[in-house]
C-alpha positions as CSV (number, residue, x, y, z in Angstrom):
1,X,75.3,61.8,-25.9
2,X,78.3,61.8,-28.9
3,X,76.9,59.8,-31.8
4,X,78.0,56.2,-32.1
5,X,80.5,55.9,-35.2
6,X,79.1,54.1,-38.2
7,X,80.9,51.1,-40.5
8,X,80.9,47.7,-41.6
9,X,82.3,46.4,-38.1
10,X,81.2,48.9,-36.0
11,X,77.5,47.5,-36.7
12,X,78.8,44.2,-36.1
13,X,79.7,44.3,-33.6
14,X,77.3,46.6,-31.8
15,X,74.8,44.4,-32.8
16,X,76.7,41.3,-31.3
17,X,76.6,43.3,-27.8
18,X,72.9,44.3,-28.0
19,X,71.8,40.7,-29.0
20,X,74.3,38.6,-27.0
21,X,75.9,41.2,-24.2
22,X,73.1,44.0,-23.0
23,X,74.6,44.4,-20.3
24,X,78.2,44.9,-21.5
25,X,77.2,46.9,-23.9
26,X,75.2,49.1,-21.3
27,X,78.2,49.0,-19.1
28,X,80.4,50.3,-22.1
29,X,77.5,53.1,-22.5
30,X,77.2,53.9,-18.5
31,X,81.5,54.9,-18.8
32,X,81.6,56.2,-21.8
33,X,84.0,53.4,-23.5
34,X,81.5,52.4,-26.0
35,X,82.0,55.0,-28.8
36,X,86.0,54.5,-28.8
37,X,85.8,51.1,-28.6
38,X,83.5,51.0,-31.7
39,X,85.8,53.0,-33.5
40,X,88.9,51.1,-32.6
41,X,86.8,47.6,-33.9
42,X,86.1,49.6,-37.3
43,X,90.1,50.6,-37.7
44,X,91.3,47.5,-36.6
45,X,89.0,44.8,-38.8
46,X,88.8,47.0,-41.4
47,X,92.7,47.0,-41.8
48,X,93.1,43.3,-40.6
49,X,90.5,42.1,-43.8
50,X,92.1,43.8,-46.4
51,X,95.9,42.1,-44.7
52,X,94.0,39.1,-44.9
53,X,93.1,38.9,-48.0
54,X,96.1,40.1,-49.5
55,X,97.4,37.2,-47.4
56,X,95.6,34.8,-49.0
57,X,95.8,36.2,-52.2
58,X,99.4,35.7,-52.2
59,X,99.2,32.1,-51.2
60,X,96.6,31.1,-53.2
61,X,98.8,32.3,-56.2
62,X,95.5,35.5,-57.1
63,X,98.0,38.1,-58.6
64,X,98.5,40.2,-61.2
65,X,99.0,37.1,-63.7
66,X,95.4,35.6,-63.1
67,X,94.1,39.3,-63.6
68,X,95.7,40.0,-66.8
69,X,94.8,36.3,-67.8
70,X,91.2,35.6,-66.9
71,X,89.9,38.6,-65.5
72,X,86.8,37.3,-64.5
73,X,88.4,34.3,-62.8
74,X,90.2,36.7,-60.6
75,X,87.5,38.6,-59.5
76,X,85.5,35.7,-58.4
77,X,88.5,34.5,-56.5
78,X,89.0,37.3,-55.4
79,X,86.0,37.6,-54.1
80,X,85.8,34.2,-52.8
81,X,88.9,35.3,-50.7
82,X,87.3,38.0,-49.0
83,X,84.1,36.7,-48.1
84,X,85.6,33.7,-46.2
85,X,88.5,36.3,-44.3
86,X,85.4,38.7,-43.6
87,X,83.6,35.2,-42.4
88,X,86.4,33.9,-40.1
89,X,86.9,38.1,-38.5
90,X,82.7,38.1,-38.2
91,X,83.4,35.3,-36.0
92,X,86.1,37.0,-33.9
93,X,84.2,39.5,-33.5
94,X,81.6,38.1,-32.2
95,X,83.3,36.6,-29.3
């Protein structure tokens, strides 16, 4: 059996399928989809968070500006910023 890929989402999300869909997840296993899907959740999320954020940066006025300004400030926004987009994607990816 290949090795399941390894990431941020990829554990998500394999741990939304063991805890809320066994037997999709065993399904996925039995057909030998699970390991590509995994790896197309990591490249996908992991992409989509950081367009997110820079997204939201961009609205929210975060730029280079702020940084040179209050340094600080814009990490914490920045920050801020990413941990609700990687809260909203947890929740799509959980679905």
């Amino acid at each position: 059996m290949e090795e399941l890929p390894h990431g941020e989402w990829t554990d998500i999300r394999y741990n939304y399928l063991a805890e809320e869909k066994p037997d999709l997840l065993a399904a996925m296993q039995a057909n030998g989809e699970l390991i590509k899907h995994l790896q197309e959740v990591e490249d996908y999320y992991g992409e989509r968070l950081w367009d997110l954020v820079e997204s939201q940066m961009e609205r929210e006025g975060v730029d280079d500006e702020l940084k040179a300004r209050d340094p600080l400030g814009w990490v914490g926004r920045v920050n801020n910023i990413r941990a609700s987009v990687k809260e909203q994607l947890i929740a799509e990816i959980c679905q």
